[in-house]
C-alpha positions in Angstrom: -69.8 -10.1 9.2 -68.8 -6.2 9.0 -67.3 -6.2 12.2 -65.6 -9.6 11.5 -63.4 -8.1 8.5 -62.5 -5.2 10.3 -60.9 -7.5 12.7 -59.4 -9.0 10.0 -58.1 -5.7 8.4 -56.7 -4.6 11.5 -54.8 -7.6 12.1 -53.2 -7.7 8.2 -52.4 -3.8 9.0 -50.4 -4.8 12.6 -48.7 -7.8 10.9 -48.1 -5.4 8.0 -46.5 -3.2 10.2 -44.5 -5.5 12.5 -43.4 -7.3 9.1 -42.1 -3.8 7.8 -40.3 -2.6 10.7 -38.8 -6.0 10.8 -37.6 -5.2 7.4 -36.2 -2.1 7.9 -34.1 -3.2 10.8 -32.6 -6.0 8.9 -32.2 -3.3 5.8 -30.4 -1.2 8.4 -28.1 -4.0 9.5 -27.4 -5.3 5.9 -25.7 -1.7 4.8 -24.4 -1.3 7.9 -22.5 -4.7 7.3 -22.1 -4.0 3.8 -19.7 -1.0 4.7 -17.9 -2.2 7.2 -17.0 -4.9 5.1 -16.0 -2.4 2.0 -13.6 -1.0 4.9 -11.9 -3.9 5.9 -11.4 -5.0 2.1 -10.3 -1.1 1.5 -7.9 -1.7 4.4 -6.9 -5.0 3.1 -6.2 -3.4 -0.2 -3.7 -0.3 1.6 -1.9 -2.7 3.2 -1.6 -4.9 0.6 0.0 -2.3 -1.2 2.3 -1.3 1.5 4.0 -4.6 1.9 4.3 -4.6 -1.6 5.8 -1.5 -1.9 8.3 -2.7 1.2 9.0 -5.8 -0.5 10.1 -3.9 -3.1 12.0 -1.5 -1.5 13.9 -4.5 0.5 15.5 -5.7 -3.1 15.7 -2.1 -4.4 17.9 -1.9 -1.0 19.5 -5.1 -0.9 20.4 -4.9 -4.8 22.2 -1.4 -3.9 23.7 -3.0 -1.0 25.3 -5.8 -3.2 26.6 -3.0 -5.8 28.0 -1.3 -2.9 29.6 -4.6 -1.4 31.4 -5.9 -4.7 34.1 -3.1 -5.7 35.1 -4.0 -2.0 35.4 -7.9 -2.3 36.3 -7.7 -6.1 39.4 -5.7 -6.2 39.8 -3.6 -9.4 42.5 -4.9 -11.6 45.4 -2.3 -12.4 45.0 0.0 -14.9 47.3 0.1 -18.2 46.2 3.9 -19.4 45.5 7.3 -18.2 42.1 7.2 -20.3 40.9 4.0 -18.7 41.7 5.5 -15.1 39.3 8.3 -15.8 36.5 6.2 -16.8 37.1 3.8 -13.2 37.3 7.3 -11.4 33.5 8.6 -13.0 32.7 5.1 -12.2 33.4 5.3 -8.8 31.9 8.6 -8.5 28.8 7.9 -9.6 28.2 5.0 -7.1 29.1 7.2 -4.2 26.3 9.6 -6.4 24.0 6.5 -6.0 24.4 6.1 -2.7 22.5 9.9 -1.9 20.3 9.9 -4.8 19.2 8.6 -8.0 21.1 9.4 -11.3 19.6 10.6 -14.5 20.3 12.5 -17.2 24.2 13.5 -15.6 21.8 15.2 -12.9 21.5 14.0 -9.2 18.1 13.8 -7.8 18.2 14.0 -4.0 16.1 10.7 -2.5 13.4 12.3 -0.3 12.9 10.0 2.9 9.4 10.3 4.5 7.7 8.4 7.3 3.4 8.1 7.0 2.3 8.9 10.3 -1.1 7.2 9.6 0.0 4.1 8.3 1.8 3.2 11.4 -0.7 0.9 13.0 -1.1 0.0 16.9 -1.1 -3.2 17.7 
């Protein structure tokens, strides 16, 4: 009966084993999984973001682009005094001013173009 139990034992401890590195593997390919799939949703989220911020951009420029388009198909009625004729003049020259950069404050701020070199992606 001794010897019996031992057998037993040292079955339990194999299946034991066997059972725990069977375990371990599938722990290893759960996190493994787990990030990978916290990467793809953080790439997700960046490019998300990026069309967002293009779509944006594509009114921000279209908007300009109608501003710039209108003094040319709605001609400016003539002028009766000197006074209004410098007011049409500052108007002008701020929207050639908003063509190179962004206006506050009577101060120009120069619009700095930049092109991300790493969210470019390869198709």
């Amino acid at each position: 009966m001794g010897q019996s139990q031992f057998v037993e034992e040292a079955s339990f401890k194999l299946k034991h084993q066997s059972l725990l590195q069977d375990f371990l593997e599938l722990q290893k390919e759960f996190v493994s999984k787990k990030k990978k799939l916290q990467m793809t949703k953080l790439k997700r989220d960046v490019l998300s973001a990026e069309v967002r911020f293009l779509r944006q951009r594509h009114r921000h420029l279209m908007a300009i682009k109608s501003l710039n388009l209108q003094p040319e198909q709605d001609p400016i009625p003539p002028q009766k005094s000197s006074m209004q004729n410098e007011g049409v003049g500052k108007l002008l020259r701020a929207e050639k001013k908003l063509k190179n950069g962004i206006i506050t404050e009577k101060r120009v701020k120069k619009k700095i173009s930049w092109q991300d070199h790493s969210t470019v992606m390869k198709v």
